[in-house]
C-alpha positions as CSV (number, residue, x, y, z in Angstrom):
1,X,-46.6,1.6,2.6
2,X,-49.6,-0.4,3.3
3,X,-49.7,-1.6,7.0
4,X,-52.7,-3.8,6.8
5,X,-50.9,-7.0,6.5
6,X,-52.2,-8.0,2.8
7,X,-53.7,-11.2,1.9
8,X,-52.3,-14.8,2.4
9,X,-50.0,-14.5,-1.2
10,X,-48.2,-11.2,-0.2
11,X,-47.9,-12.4,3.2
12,X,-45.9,-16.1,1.3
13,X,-44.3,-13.6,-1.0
14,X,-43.0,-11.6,1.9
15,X,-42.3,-14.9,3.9
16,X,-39.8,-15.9,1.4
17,X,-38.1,-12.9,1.2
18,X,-37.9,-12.5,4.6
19,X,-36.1,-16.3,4.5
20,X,-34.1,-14.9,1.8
21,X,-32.8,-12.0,3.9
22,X,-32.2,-13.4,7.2
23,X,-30.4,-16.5,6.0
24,X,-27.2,-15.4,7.4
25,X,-28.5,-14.5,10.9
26,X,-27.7,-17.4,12.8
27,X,-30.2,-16.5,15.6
28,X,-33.1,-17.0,13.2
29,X,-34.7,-20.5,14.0
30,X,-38.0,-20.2,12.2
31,X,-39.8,-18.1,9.2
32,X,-43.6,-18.9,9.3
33,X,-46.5,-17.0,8.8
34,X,-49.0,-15.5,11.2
35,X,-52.5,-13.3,11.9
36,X,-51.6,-10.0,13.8
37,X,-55.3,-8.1,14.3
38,X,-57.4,-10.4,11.5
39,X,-54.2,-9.7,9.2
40,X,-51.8,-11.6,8.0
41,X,-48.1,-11.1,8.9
42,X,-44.7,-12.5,8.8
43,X,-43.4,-14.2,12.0
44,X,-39.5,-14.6,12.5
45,X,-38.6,-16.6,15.8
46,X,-35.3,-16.0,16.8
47,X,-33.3,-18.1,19.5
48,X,-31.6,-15.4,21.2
49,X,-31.6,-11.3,21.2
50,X,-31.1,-10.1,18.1
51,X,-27.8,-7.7,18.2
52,X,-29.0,-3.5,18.1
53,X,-27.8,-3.2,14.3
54,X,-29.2,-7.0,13.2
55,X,-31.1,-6.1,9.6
56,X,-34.5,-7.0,11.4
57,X,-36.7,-5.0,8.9
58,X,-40.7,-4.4,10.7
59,X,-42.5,-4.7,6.9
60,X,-41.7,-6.5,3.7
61,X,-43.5,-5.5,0.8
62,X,-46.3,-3.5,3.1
63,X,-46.4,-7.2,5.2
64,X,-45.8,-6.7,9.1
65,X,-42.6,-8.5,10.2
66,X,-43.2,-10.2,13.6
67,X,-40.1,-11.1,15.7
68,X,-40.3,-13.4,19.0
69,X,-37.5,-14.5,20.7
70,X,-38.4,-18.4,21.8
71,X,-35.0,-20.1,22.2
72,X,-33.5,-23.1,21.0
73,X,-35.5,-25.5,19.2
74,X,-35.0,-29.0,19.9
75,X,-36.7,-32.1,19.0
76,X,-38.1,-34.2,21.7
77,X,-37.6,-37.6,22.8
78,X,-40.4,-40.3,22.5
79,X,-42.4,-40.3,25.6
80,X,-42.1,-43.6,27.5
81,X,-45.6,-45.5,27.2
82,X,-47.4,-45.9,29.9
């Protein structure tokens, strides 16, 4: 399979997949898409660790997966004005 990372159409094809196949991993907190060396690529964020045998695949469709653990997500609260 092709490692190259595709164009931007494979790599929303593969994006939605990879939405598609993580849904039940409650760690998941984010599917975007990224650039790993000028090519595109699939970025999963992940709050925690994923567990050893969590279905983390590292290609969809010859797109590179890209998994980050960055922690909870949380929305902000309005800054007071100064």
């Amino acid at each position: 399979m092709a490692r190259d990372g595709g164009d931007l159409e494979r790599a929303r094809a593969a994006k939605a997949e990879a939405k598609r196949l993580l849904a039940r991993l409650e760690t998941v907190c984010g599917v975007g898409i990224t650039r790993v060396a000028g090519h595109y690529a699939v970025k999963v964020n992940l709050e925690t660790e994923p567990d050893p045998d969590a279905p983390l695949p590292e290609e969809i469709g010859g797109v590179p997966v890209v998994v980050h653990v960055v922690g909870r997500i949380r929305k902000q609260g309005r800054r007071a004005a100064r």
